[in-house]
SEDO-39399 format. One record per atom (N, C-alpha, C, O): residue number from 1; residue in three letters; x negated, y negated, z. Coordinates in Angstrom, 2 decimals. Layout:
// SEDO-39399
> lumro  marlo  c1  c2  c3
> NUM  ALA  X  Y  Z;
...
END
This chain:
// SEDO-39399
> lumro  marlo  c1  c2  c3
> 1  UNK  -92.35  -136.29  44.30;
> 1  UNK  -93.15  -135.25  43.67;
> 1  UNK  -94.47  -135.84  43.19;
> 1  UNK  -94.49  -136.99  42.76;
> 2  UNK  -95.56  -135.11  43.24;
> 2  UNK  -96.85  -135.53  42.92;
> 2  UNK  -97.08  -135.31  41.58;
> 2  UNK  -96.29  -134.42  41.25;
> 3  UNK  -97.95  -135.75  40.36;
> 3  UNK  -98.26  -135.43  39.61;
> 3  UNK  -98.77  -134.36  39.13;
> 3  UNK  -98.91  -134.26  37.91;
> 4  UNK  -99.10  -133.51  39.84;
> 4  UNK  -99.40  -131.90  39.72;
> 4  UNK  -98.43  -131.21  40.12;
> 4  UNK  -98.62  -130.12  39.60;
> 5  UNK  -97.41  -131.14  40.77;
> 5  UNK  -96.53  -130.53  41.54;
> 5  UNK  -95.83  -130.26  40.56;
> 5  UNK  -96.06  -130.82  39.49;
> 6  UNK  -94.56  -129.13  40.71;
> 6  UNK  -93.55  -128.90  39.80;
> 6  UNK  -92.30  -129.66  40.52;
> 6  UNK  -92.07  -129.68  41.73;
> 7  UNK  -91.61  -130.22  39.57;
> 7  UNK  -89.92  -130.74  40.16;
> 7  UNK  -89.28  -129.79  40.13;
> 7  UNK  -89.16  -129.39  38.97;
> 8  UNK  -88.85  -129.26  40.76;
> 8  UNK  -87.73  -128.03  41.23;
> 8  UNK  -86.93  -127.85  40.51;
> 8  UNK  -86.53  -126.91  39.83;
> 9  UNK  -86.55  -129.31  40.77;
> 9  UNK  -84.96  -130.03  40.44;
> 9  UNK  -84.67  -129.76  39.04;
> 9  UNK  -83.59  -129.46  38.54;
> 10  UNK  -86.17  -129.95  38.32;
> 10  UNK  -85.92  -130.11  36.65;
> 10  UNK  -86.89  -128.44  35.97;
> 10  UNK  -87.19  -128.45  34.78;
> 11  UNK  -87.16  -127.60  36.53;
> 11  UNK  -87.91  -126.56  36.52;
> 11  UNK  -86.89  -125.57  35.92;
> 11  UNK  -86.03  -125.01  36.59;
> 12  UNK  -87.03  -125.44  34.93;
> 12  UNK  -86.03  -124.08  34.32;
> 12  UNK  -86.98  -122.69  34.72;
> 12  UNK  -86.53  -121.63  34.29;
> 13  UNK  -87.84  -122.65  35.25;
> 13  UNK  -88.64  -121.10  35.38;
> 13  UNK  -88.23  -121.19  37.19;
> 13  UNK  -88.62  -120.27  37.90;
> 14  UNK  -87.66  -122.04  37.63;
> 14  UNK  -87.24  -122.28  39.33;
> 14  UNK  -86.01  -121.42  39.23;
> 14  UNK  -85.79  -120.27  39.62;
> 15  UNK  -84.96  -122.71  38.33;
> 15  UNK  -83.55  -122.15  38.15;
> 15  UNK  -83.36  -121.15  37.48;
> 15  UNK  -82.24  -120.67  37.65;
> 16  UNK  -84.05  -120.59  36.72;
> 16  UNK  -84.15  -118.88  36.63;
> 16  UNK  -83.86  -118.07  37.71;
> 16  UNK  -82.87  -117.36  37.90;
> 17  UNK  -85.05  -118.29  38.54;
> 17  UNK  -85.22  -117.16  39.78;
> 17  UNK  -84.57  -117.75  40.55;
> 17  UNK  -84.66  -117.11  41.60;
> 18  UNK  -83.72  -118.89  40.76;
> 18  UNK  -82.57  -118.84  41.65;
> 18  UNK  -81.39  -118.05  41.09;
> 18  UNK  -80.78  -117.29  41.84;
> 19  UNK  -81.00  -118.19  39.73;
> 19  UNK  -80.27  -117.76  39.39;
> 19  UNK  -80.21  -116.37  39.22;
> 19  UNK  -79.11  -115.83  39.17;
> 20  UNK  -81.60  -115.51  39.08;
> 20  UNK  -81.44  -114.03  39.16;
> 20  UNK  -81.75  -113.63  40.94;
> 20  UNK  -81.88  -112.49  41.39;
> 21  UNK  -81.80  -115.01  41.77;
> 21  UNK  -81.78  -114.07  42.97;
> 21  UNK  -80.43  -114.18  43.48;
> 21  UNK  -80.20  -113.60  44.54;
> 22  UNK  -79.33  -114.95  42.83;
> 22  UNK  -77.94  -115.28  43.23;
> 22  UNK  -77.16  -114.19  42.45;
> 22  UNK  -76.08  -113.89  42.96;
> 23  UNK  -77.54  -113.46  41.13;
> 23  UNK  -76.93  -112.81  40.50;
> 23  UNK  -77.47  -111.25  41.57;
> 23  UNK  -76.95  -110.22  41.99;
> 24  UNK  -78.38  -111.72  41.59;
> 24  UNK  -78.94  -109.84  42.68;
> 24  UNK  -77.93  -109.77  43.93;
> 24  UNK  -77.18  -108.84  44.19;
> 25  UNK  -78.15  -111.48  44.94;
> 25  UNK  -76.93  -111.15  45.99;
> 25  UNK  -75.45  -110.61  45.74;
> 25  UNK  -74.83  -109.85  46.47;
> 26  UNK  -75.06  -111.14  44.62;
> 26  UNK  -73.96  -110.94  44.11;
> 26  UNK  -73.43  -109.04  43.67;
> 26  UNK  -72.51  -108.24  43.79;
> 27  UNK  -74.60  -109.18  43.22;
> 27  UNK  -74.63  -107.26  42.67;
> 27  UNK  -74.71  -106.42  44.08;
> 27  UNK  -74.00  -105.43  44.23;
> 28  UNK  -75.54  -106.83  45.03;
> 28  UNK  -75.78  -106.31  46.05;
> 28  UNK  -74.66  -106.30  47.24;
> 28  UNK  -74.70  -105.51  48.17;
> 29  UNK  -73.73  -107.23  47.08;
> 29  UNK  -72.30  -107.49  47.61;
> 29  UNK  -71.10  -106.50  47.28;
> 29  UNK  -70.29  -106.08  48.10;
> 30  UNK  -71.18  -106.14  45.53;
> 30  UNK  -70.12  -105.30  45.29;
> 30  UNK  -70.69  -103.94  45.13;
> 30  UNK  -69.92  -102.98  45.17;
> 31  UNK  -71.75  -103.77  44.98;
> 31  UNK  -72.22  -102.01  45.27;
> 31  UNK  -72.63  -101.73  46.51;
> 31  UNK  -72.61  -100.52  46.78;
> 32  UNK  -73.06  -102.58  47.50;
> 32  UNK  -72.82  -102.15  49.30;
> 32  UNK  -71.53  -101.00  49.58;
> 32  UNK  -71.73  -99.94  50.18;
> 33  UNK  -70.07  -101.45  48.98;
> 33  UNK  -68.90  -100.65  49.87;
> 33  UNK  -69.44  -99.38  49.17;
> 33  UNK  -69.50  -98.40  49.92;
> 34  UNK  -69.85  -99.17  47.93;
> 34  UNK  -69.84  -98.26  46.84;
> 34  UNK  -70.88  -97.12  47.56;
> 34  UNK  -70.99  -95.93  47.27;
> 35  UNK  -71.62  -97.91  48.62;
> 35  UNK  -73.02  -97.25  48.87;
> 35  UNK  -74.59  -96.98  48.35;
> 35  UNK  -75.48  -96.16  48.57;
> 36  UNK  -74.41  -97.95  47.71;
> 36  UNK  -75.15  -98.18  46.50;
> 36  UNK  -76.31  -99.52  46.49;
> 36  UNK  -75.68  -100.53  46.78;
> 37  UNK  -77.55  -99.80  46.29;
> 37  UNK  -78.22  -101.00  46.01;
> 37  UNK  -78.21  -100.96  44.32;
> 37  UNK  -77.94  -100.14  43.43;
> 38  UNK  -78.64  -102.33  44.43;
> 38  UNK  -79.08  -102.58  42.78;
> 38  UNK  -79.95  -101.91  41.81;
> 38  UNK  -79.83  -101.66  40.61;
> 39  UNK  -80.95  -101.68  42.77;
> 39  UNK  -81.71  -100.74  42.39;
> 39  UNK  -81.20  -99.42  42.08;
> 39  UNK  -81.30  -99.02  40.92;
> 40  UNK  -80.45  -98.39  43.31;
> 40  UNK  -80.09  -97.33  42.55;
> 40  UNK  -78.74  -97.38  41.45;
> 40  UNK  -78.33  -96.41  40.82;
> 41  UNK  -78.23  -98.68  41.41;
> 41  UNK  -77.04  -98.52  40.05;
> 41  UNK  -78.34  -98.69  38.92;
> 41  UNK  -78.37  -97.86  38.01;
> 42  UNK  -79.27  -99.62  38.98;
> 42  UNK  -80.12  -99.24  37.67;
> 42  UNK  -80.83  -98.33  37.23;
> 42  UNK  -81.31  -98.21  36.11;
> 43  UNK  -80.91  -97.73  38.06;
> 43  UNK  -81.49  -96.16  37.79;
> 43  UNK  -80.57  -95.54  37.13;
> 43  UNK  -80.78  -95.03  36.03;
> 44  UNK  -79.41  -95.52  37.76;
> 44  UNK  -78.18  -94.31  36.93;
> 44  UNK  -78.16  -94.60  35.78;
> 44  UNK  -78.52  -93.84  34.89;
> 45  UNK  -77.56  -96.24  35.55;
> 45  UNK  -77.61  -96.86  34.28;
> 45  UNK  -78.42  -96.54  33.35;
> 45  UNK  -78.04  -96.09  32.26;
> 46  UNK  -79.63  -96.74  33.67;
> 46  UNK  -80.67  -96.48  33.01;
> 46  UNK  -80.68  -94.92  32.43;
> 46  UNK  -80.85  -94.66  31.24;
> 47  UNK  -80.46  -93.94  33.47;
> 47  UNK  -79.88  -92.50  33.15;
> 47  UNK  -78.84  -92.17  31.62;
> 47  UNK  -78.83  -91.73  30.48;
> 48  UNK  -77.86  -92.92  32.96;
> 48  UNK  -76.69  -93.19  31.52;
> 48  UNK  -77.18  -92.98  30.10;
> 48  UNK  -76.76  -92.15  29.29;
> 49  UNK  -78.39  -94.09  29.91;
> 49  UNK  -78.26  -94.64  28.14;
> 49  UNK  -79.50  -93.90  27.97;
> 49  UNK  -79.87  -93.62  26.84;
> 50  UNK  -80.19  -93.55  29.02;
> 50  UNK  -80.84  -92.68  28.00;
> 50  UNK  -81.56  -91.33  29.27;
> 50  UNK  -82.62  -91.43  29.88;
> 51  UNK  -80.57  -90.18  29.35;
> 51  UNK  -81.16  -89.21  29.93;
> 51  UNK  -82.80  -88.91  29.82;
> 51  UNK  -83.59  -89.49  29.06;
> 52  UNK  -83.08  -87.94  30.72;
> 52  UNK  -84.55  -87.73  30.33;
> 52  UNK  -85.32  -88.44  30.76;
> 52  UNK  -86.42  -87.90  30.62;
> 53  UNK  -85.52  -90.08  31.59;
> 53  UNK  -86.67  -90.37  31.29;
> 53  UNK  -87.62  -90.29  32.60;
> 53  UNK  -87.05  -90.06  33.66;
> 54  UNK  -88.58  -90.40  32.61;
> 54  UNK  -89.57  -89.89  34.00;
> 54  UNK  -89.51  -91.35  34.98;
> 54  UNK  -88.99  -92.42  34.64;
> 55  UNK  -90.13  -91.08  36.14;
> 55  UNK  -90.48  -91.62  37.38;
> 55  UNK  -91.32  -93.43  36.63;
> 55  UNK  -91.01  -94.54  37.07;
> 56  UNK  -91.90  -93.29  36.01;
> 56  UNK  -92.47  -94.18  35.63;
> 56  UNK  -91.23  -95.14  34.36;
> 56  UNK  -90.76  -96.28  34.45;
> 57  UNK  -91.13  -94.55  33.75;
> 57  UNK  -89.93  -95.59  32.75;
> 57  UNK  -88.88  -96.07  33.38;
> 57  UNK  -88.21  -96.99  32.92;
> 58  UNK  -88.54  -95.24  34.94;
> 58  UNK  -87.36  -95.55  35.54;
> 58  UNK  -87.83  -96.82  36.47;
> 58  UNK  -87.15  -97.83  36.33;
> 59  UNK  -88.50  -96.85  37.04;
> 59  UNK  -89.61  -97.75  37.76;
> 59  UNK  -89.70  -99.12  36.86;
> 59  UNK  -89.35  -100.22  37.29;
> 60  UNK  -90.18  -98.90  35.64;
> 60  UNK  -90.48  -99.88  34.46;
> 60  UNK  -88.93  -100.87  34.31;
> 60  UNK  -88.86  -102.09  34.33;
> 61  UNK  -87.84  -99.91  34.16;
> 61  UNK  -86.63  -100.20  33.82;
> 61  UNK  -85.83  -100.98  34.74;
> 61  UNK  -84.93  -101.73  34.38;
> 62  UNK  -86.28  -100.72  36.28;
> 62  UNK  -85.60  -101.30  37.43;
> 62  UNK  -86.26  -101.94  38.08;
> 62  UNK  -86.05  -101.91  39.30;
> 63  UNK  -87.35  -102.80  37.54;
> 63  UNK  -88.44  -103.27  38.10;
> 63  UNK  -88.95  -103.57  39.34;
> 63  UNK  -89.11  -104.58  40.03;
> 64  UNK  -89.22  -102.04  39.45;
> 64  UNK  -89.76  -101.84  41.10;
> 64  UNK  -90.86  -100.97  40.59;
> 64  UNK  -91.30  -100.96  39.44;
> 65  UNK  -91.28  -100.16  41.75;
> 65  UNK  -93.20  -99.36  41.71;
> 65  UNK  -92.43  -98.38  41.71;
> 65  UNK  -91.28  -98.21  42.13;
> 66  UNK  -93.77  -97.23  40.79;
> 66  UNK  -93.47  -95.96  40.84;
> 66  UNK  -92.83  -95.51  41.96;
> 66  UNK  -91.79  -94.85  42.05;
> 67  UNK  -93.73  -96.03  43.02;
> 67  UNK  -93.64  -94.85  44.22;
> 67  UNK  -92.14  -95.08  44.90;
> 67  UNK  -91.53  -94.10  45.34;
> 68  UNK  -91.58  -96.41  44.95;
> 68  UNK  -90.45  -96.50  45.15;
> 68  UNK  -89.37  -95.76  44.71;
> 68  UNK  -88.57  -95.05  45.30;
> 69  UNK  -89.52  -96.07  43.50;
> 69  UNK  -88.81  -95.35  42.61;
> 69  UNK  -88.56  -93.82  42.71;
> 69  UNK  -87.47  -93.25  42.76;
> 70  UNK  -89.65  -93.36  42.74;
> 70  UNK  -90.23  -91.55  43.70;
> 70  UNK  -88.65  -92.33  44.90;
> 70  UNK  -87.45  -92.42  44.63;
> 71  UNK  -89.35  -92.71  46.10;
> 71  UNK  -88.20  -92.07  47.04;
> 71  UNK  -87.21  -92.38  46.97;
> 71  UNK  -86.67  -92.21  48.06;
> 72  UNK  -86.22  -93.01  45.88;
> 72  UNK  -85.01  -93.40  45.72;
> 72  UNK  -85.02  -92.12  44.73;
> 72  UNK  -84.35  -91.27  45.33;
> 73  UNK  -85.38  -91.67  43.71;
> 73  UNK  -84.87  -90.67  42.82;
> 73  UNK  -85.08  -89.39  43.75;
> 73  UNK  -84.40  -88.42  43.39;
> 74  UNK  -85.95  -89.19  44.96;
> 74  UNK  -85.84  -87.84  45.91;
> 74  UNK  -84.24  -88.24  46.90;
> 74  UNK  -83.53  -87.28  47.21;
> 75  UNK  -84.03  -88.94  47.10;
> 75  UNK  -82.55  -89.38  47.53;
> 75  UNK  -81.69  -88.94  46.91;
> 75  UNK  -81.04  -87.97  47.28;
> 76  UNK  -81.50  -89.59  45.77;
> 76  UNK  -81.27  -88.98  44.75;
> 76  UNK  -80.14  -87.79  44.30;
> 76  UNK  -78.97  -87.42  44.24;
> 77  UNK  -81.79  -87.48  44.01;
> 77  UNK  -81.53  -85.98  44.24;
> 77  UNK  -81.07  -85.12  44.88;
> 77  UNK  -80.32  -84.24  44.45;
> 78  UNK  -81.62  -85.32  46.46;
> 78  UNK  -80.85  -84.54  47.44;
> 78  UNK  -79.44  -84.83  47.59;
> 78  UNK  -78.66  -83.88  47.69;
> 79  UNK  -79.09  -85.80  47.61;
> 79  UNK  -77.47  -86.25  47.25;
> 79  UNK  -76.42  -85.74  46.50;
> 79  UNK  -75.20  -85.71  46.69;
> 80  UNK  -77.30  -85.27  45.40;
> 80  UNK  -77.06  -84.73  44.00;
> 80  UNK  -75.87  -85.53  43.21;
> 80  UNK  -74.73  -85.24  42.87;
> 81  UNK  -76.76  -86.75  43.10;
> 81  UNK  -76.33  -87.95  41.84;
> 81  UNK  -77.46  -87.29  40.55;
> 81  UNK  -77.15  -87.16  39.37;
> 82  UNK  -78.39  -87.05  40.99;
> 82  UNK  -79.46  -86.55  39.85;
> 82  UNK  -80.16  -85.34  39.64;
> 82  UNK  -80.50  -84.93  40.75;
> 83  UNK  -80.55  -84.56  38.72;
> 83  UNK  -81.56  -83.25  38.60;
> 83  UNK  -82.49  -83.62  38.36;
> 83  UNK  -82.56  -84.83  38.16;
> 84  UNK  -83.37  -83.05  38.27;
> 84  UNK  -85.05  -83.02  37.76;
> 84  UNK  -85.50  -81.57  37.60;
> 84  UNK  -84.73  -80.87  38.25;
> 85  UNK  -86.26  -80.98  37.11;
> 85  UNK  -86.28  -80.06  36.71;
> 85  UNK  -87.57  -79.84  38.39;
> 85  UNK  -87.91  -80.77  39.12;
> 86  UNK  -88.06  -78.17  38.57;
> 86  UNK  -88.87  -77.75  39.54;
> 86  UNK  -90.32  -78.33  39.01;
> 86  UNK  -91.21  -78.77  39.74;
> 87  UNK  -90.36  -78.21  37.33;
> 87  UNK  -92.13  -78.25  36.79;
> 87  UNK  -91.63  -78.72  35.79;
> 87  UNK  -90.49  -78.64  35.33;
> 88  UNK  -93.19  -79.60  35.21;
> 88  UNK  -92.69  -80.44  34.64;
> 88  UNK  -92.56  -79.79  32.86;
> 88  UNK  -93.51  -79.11  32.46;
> 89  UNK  -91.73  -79.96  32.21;
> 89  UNK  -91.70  -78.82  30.98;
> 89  UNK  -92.67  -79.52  29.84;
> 89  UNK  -92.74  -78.77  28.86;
> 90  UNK  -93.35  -80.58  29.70;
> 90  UNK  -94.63  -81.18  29.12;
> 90  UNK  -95.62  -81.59  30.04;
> 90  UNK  -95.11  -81.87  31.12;
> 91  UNK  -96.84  -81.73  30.02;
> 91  UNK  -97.90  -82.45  31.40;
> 91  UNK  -97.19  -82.58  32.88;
> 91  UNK  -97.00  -81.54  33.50;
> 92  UNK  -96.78  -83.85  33.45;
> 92  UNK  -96.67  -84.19  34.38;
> 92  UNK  -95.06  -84.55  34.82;
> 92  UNK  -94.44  -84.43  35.87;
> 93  UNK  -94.71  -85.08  33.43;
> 93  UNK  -93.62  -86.00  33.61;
> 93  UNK  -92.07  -84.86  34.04;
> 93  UNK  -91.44  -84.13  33.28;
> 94  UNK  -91.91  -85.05  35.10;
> 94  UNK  -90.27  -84.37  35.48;
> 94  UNK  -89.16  -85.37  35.08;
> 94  UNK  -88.82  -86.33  35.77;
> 95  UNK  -88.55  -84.97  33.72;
> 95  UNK  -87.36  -85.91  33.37;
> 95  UNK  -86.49  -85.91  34.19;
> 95  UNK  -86.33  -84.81  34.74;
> 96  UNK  -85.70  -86.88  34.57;
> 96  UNK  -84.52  -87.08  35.60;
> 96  UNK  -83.14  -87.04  34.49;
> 96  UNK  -83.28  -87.54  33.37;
> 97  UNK  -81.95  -86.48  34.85;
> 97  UNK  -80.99  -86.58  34.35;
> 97  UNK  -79.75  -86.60  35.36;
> 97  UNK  -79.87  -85.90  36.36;
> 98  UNK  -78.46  -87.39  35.18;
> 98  UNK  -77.29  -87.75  35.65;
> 98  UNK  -77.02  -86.26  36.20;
> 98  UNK  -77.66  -85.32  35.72;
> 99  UNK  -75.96  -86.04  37.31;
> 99  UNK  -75.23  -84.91  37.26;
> 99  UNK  -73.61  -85.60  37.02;
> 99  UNK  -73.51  -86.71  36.51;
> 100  UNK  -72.55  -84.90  37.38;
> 100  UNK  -71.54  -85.37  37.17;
> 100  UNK  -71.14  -86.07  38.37;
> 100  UNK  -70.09  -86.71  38.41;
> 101  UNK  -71.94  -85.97  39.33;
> 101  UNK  -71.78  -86.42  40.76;
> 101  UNK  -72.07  -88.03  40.47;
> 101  UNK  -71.37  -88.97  40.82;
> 102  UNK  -73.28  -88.06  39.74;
> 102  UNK  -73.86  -89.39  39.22;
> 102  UNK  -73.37  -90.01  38.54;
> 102  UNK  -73.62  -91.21  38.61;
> 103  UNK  -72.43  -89.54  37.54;
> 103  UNK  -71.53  -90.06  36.18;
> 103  UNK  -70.70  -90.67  37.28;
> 103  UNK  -70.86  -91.84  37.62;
> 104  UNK  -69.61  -89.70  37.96;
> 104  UNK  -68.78  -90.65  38.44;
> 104  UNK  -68.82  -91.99  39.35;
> 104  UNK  -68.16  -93.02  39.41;
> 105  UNK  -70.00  -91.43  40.08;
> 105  UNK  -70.90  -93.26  40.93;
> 105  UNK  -70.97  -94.22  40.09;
> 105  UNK  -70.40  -95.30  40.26;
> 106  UNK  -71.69  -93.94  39.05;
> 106  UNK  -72.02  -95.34  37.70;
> 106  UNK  -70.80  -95.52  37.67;
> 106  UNK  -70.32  -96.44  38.33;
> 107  UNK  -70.09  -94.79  37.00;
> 107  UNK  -68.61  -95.47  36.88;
> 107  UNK  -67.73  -96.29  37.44;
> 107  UNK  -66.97  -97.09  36.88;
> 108  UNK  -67.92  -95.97  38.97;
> 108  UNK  -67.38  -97.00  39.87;
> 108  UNK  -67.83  -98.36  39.68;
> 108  UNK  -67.37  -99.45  39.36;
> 109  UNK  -69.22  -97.69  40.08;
> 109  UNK  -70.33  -99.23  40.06;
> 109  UNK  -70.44  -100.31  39.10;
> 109  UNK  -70.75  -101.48  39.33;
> 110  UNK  -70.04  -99.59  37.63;
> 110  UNK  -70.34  -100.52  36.33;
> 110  UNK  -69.12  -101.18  36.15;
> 110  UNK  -69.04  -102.16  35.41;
> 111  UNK  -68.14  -100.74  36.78;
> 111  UNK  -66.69  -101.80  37.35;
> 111  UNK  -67.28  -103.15  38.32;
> 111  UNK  -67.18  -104.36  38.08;
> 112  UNK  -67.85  -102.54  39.34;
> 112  UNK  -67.97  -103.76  40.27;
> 112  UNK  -69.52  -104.95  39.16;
> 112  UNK  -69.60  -106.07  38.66;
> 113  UNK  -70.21  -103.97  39.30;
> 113  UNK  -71.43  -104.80  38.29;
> 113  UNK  -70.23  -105.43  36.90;
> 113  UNK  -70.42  -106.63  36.69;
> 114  UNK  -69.54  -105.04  36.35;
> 114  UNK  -68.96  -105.72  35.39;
> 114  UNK  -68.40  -107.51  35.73;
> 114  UNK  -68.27  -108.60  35.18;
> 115  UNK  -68.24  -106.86  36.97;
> 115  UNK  -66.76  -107.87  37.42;
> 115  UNK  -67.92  -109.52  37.96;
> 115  UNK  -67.68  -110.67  37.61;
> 116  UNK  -68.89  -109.14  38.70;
> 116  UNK  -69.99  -109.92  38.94;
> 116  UNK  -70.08  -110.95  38.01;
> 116  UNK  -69.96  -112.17  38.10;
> 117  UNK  -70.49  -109.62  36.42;
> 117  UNK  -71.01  -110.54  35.12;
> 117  UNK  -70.19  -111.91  34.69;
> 117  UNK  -70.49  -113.07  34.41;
> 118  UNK  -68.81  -111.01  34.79;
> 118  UNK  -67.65  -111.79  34.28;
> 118  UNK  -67.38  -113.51  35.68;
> 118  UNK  -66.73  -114.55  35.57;
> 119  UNK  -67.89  -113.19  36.31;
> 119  UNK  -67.49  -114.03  37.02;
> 119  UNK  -68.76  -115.03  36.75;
> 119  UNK  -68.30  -116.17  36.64;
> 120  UNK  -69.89  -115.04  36.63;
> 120  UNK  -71.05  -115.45  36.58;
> 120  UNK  -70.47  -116.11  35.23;
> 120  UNK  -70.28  -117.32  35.21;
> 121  UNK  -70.32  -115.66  34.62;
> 121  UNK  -69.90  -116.34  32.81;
> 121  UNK  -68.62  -117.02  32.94;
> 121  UNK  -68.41  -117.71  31.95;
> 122  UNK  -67.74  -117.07  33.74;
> 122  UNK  -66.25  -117.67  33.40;
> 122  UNK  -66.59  -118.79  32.98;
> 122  UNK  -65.89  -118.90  31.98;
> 123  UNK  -67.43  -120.06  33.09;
> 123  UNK  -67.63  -121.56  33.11;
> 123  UNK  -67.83  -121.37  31.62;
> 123  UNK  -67.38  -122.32  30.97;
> 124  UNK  -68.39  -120.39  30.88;
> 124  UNK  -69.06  -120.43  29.32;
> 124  UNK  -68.27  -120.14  28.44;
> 124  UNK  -67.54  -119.16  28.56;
> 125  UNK  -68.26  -120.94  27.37;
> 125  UNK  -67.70  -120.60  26.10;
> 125  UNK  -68.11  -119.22  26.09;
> 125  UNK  -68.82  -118.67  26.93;
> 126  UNK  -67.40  -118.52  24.66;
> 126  UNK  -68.69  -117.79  23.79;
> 126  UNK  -69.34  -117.91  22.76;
> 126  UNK  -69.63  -117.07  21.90;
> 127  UNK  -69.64  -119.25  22.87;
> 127  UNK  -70.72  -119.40  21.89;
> 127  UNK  -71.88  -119.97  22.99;
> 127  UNK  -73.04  -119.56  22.90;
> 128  UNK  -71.43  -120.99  24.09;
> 128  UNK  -72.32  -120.88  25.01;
> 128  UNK  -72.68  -119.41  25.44;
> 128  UNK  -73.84  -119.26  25.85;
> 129  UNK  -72.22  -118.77  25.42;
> 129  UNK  -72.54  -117.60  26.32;
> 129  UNK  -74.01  -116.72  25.28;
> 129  UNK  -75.12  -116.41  25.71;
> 130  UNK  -73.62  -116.58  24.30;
> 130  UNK  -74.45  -116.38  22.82;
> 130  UNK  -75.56  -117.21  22.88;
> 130  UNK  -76.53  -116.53  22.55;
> 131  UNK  -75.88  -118.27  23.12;
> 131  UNK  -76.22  -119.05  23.06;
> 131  UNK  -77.58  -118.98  24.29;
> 131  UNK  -78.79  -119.04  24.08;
> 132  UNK  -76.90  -118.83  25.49;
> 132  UNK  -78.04  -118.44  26.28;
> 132  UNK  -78.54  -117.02  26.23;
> 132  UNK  -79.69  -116.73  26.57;
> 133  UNK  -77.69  -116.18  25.82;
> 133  UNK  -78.37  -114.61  25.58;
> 133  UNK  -79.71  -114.91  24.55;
> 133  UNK  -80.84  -114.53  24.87;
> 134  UNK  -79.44  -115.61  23.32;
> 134  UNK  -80.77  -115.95  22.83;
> 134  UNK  -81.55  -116.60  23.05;
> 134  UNK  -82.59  -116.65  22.39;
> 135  UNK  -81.27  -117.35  24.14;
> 135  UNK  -82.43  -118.86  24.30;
> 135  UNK  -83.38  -117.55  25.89;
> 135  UNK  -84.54  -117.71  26.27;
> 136  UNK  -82.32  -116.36  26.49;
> 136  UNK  -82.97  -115.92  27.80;
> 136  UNK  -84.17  -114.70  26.83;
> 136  UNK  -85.34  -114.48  27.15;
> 137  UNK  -83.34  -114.00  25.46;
> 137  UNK  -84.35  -113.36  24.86;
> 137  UNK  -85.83  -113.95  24.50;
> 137  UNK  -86.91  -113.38  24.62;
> 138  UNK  -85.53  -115.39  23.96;
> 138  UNK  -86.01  -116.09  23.44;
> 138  UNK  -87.87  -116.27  24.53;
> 138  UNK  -89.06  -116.01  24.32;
> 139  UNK  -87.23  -116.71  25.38;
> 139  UNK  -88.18  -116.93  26.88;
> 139  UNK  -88.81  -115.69  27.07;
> 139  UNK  -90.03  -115.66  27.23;
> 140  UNK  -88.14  -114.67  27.05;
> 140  UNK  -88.87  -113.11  27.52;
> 140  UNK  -90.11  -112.45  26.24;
> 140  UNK  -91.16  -111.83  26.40;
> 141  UNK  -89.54  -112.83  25.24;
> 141  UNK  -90.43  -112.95  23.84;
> 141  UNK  -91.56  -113.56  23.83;
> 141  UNK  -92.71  -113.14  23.92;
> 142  UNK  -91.16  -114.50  23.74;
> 142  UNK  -92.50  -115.63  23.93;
> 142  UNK  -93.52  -115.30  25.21;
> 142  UNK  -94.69  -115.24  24.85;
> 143  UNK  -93.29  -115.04  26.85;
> 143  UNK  -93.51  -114.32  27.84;
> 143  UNK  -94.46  -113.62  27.25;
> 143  UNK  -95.64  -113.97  27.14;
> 144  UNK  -93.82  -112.27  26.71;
> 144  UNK  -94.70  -111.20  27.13;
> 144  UNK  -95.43  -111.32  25.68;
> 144  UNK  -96.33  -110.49  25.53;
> 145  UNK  -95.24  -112.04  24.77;
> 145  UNK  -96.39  -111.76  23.34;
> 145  UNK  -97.17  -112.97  23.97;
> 145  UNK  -97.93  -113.40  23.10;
> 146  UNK  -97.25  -113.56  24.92;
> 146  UNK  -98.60  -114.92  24.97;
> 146  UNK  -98.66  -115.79  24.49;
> 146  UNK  -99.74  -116.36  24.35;
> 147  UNK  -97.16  -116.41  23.91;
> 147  UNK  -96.48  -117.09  22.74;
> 147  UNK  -96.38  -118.38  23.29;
> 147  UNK  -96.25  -119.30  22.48;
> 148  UNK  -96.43  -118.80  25.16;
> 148  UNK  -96.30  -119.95  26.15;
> 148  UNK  -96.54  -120.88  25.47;
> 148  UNK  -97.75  -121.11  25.45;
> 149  UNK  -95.96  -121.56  24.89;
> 149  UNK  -96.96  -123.23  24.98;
> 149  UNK  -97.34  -123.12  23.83;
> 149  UNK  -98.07  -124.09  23.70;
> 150  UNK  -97.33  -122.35  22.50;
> 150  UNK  -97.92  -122.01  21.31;
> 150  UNK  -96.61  -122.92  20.73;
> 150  UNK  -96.46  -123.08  19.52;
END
């Protein structure tokens, strides 16, 4: 390794994104039979905990682009996992909400997404496990207030 270069090997912002692209294969393994990507179980989810919210918070929440987001929630819809209203009942925003078609999909899904988690964690105490939940908040904090290196 060169003196400017990053070591991989010793790079915790590397082994991050290996580790959330091994936790995505993993998610993407047990919601395939379900019919399902990662993306649309986080949408429902996201539904789930908090009905109501528009094209853009859902996007925000499942971190993908609006417009994506648009043709997975018109899927959706036509499927009828989700409603949206015809117009939007404030400005622009058409809230999306679960149907019962949708309740029972999450439900499946938050079994298989459960089972993932649990397997991903078996090696950890729980106090290790505690332990990195605050040290991963910890990183995302610092992140987005500009806190790096302060």
């Amino acid at each position: 390794m060169n003196q400017d270069g990053v070591n991989l090997e010793r790079s915790l912002g590397y082994l991050l994104k290996e580790a959330s692209s091994v936790l995505r294969a993993a998610m993407e393994e047990v919601l395939r039979p379900l019919g399902m990507s990662v993306t649309h179980y986080s949408c429902l989810e996201l539904l789930a905990q908090r009905p109501g919210l528009s094209n853009s918070e859902l996007a925000r929440g499942a971190f993908v682009t609006r417009q994506s987001m648009n043709v997975l929630l018109q899927a959706l819809e036509r499927e009828g996992y989700v409603t949206r209203p015809a117009e939007a009942p404030v400005g622009k925003v058409l809230p999306t909400r679960l149907t019962p078609r949708g309740r029972r999909s999450l439900e499946k899904a938050t079994v298989a997404v459960r089972s993932v988690e649990v397997r991903m964690l078996a090696g950890m105490t729980e106090t290790e496990q505690s332990g990195a939940f605050r040290i991963l908040q910890s990183m995302i904090r610092s992140l987005r207030d500009g806190n790096a290196g302060a």
